[in-house]
N, C-alpha and C positions, 0 to 999 in steps of 0.2 A: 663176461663169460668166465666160469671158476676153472679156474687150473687145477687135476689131477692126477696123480701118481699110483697106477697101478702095479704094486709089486707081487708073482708069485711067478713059482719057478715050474710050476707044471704050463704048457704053451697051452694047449685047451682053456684053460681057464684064464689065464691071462688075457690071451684072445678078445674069447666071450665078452668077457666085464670089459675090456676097452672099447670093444663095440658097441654093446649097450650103453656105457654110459655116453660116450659121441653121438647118439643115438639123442639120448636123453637134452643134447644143448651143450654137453662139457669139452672141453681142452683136454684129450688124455694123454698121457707119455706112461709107456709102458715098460716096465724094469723085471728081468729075466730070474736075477737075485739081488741080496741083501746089497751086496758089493758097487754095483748098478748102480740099485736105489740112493745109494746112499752118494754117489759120483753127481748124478742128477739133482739131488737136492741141495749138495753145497753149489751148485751151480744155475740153480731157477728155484722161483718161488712158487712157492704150490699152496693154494687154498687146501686141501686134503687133499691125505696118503692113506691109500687102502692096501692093506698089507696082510701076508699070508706071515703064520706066527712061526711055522715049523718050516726048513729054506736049510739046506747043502749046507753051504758057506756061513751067512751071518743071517743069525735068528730075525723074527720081525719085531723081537721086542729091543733088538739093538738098533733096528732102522728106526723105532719108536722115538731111542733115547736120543740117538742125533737129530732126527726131526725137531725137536722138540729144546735141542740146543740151540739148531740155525735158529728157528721161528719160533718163537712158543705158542704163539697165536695160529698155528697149523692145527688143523683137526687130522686127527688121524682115526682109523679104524682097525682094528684086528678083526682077521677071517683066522679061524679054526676050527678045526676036525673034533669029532666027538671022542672026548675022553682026556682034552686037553682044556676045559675049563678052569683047575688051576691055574695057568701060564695065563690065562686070559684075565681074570685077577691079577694077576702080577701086572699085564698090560695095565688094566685100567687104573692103578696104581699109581702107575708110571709116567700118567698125563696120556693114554688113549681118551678118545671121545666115546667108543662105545666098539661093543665086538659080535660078532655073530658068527654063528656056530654054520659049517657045511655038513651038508648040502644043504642048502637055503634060496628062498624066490627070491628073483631079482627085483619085482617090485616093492618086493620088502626090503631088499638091499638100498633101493632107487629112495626111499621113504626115508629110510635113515642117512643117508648121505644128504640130502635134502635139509634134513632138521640139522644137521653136525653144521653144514652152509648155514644157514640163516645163524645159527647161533654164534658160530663164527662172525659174521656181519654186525649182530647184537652187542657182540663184545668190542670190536671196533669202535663201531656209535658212541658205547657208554665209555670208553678211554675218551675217546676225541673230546666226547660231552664233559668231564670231567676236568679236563686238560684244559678249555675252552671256560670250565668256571672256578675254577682256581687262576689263571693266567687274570681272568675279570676280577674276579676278587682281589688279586694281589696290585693288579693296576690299576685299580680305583681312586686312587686318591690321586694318581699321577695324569696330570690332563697335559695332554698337547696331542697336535700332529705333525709338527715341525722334522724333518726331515733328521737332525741331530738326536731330536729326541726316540724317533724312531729307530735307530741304530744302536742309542744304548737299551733300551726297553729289548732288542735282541741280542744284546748280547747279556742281557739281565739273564733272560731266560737260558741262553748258553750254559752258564756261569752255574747256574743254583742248582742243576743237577750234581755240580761236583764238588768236594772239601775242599776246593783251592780257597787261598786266601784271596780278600779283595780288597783293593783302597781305593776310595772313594774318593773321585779329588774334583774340587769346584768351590766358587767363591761363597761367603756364607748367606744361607738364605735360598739356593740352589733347589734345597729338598733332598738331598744327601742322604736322611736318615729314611726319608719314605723308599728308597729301592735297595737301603741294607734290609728294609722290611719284609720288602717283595724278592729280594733274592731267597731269604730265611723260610717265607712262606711257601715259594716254590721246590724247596729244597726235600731230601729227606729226611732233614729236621724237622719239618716243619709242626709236629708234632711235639718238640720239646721246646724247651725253656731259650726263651729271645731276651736277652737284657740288654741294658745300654748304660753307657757309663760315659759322661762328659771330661775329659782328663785335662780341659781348661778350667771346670770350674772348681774343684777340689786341689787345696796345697799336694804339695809333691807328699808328705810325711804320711797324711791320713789318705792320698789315693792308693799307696801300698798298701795299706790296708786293706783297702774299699776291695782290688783287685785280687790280693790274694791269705786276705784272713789274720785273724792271728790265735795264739795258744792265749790261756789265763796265764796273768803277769808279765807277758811280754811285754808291756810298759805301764806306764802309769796309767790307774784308769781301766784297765783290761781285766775285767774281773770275773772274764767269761769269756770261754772261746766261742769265735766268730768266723761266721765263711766265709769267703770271699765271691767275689763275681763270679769269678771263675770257675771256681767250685759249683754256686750255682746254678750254671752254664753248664754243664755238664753234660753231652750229648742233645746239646743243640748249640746256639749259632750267639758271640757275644759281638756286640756294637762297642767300638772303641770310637767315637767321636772326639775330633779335634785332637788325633795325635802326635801333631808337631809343638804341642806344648807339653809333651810328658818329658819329666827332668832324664838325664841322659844315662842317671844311675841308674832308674827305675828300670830303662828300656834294656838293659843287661839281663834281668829278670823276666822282662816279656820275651827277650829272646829265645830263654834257656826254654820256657814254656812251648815256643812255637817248634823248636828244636827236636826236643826230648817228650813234649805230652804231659811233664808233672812238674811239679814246684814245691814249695812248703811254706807254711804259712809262720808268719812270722814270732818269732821265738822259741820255732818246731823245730825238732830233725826227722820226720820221717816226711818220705817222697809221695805228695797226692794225686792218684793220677788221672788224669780230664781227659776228655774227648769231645771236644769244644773248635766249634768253627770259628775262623778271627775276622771280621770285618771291620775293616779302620777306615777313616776320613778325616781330612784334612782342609781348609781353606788356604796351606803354604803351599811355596815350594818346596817341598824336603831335600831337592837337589842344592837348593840353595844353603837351605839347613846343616845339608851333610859338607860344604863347604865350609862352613861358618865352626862347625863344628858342635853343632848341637844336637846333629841326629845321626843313628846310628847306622854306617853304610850297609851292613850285615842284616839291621834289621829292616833298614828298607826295602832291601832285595824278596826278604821274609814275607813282607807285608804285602807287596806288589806283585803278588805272583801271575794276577787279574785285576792291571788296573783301570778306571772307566771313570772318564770327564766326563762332569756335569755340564751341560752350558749354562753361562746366564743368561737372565733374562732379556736382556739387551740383542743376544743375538736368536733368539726367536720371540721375534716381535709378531710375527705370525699368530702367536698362541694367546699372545695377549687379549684376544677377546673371548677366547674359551677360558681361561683363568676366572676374566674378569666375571662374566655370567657364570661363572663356578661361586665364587666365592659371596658373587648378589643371592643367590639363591640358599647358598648356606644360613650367610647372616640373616637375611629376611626369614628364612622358617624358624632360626634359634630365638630371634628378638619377636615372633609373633606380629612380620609385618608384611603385608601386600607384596606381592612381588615387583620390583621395583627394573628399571634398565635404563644402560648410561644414552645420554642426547650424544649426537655427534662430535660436539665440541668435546665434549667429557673422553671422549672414546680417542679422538684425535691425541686431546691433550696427554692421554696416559700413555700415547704410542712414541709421542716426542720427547717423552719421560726419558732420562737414563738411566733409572733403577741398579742404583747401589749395593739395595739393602735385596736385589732379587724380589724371587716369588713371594717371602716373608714379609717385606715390605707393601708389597701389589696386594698382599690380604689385607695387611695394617691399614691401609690405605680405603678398599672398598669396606671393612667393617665399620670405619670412622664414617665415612660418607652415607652408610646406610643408616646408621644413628641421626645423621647431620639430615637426610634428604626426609621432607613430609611430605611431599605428593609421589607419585610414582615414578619420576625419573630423577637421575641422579647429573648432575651439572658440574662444569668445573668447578664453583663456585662451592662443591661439596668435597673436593678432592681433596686440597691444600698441600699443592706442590708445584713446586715453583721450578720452571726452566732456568736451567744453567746455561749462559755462553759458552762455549767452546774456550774461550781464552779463562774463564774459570773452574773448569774440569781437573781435578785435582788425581795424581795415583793412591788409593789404595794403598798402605800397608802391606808390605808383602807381595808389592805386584812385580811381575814378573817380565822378561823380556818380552813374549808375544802382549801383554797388556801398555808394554812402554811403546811398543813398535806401532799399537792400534792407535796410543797415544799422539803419538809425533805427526801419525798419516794426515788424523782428522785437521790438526793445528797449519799444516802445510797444504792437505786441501782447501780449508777456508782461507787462508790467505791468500793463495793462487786465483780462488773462484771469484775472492771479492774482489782482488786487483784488476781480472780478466772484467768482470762486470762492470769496475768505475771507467774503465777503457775503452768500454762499449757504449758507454752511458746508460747502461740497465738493459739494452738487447740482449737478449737470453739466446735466443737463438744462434747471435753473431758470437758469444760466449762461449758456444756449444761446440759450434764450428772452431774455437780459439783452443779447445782443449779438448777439443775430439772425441768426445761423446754424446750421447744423442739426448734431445731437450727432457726427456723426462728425466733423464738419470740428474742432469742439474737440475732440473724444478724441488726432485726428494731432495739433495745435498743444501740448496737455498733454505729448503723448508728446516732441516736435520740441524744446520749452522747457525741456523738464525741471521740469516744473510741479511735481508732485507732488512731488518731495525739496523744495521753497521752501514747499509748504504744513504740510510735519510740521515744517518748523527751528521 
């Protein structure tokens, strides 16, 4: 039932029309003046304001304009007296939905308030529907339902409404650069220029360059001035991947940019100036970094204004079979072959996987086995990946306390569960009861350990 706001300052007519339209199925509240009206609407939402134009106190084309500040998706109406048709242009100007002239029938009045509603409703639908295929669009490439992932994918959408900067932190292989994609798209950028720049794979010398240009003759070889990323980022959104490997000089310069808004390009003196959104990512710790002394405290602060872990793969194992059937179905339509899907064993085996290399690898992996598989399903025997023992699980590069801490649990739980189990002589149950938790949970940890080949050596 639509909520409206009847304003006019004659009581007869005010009356009338709140009758009627209560009458008619509506919610009315009823406002004596502009002063009223306008109390009422910072304080309730009104589907439409039916508003008299000429009012004592404050016009109804001022109760128009604050309508139309709270809500702007309010439909509003002007009622007006003959010979004030200009002011009613000015209304509809101003964001009225439409106006009418008194004395006027109320069925006619009833008919328009009626179309102002529905189209009101219309405009809802097509935002939501909009909203609804851009949000699809931009997380199309990003598959899971895991509960982690769920959380950043909202706060993705959080985030893209605003210029804040964001760093992207998670191990490599993650998918890092697919939701600087989807922040940019969702954004009010989404319209300009997305660039991305790998600041691992370019020397420190020529990525000052790459990032912010140079004049002719500013070094050797420069025999033409050049833009920079920067530059042509310019009222959109630039990807700074892997920026815990930019030299520490550089990052002085990205500072002053995120700072100030301008820079110069090198061998220049004048100040260029951007308006450029910064989205960085990283596989380090930069906390570690900024320790160590390689990264810059100031500008980590800069960077992280919005920052949002990736998980790996490892800790949603859940999604690993929506990946996996993501990624059969990709390569099967590009290679022109059958639709193909994994056997159980194949399925098992990629879950007891540890997956280092991430989601990156989990494609490497089914793109090679789709080449590898002739019939329709795809077998271990097509995957070629080999389980690690727990006693040879190596850290990562760069890994960090909570990956040293994940580290040490697994090595302390399988040595507790296998000693518990050679004590029991392989009763699982008696094992369960020995360390107090219930048989399924050790069945998955036997299975996760590789317990069972340790108990027969």
């Amino acid at each position: 039932m639509p909520n409206i706001l009847v304003v006019d300052d004659k009581d007869s007519m005010r009356n009338m029309l709140a009758e009627t339209l209560s009458e008619e199925g509506h919610r009315v509240d009823a406002a004596l003046d502009g002063r009223s009206a306008i109390d009422l609407v910072r304080n309730k939402s009104y589907d439409l304001v039916l508003t008299d134009l000429k009012m004592p106190d404050i016009s109804g084309l001022e109760v128009l304009t604050t309508v139309k500040e709270v809500d702007s998706e309010t439909a509003v109406i002007v009622m007006t007296a003959y010979g004030t048709i200009e002011d009613a242009v000015a209304a509809m100007k101003a964001g009225a939905y439409d106006f009418i002239t008194k004395p006027f029938d109320t069925e006619h009045l009833c008919v328009l308030i009626n179309r102002a509603l529905e189209n009101r409703r219309l405009m809802a639908e097509n935002t939501l529907l909009r909203e609804e295929a851009m949000s699809g669009k931009e997380f199309a490439n990003i598959i899971g339902k895991n509960h982690q992932m769920a959380e950043v994918c909202a706060l993705v959408q959080k985030v893209a409404g605003s210029d804040a900067s964001v760093l992207l932190q998670g191990e490599s292989g993650t998918g890092k650069e697919l939701f600087a994609r989807a922040i940019h798209g969702l954004s009010s950028r989404a319209n300009g220029p997305y660039i991305t720049i790998n600041c691992a794979a370019i020397p420190r010398e020529l990525l000052e360059n790459e990032l912010f240009g140079s004049e002719k003759g500013a070094f050797t070889g420069a025999h033409a001035r050049k833009m920079g990323k920067f530059e042509i980022a310019n009222t959109g959104t630039i990807f700074l991947d892997e920026i815990g490997d930019m030299d520490i000089a550089l990052q002085a310069k990205l500072l002053r940019v995120l700072q100030q808004r301008n820079f110069e390009r090198l061998g220049g003196t004048k100040p260029i100036e951007v308006d450029v959104r910064v989205i960085a990512a990283t596989n380090m710790d930069l906390t570690e970094l900024i320790r160590a002394k390689r990264f810059r405290e100031d500008l980590y602060y800069r960077l992280s204004v919005f920052p949002l872990t990736i998980p790996p793969l490892r800790e949603r194992l859940d999604d690993l079979p929506l990946l996996a059937d993501f990624f059969i179905a990709k390569y099967c339509t590009e290679m022109r072959k059958p639709v193909k899907s994994l056997t159980r064993p194949a399925l098992e085996l990629l879950q007891k996987y540890h997956w280092p290399g991430n989601v990156r690898e989990l494609e490497n992996t089914i793109e090679r086995a789709v080449i590898l598989a002739e019939g329709k399903k795809i077998t271990p025997d097509h995957l070629a990946i080999r389980l690690r023992r727990t006693s040879e699980i190596q850290l990562r590069d760069g890994a960090g306390l909570k990956e040293i801490g994940a580290l040490a649990q697994m090595q302390a739980e399988r040595s507790v569960i296998l000693r518990v189990l050679k004590d029991t002589r392989g009763n699982k149950r008696k094992a369960a009861r020995i360390l107090k938790i219930d048989y399924t949970t050790l069945f998955d940890k036997i299975k996760k350990y590789d317990i069972e080949s340790a108990l027969n050596e």
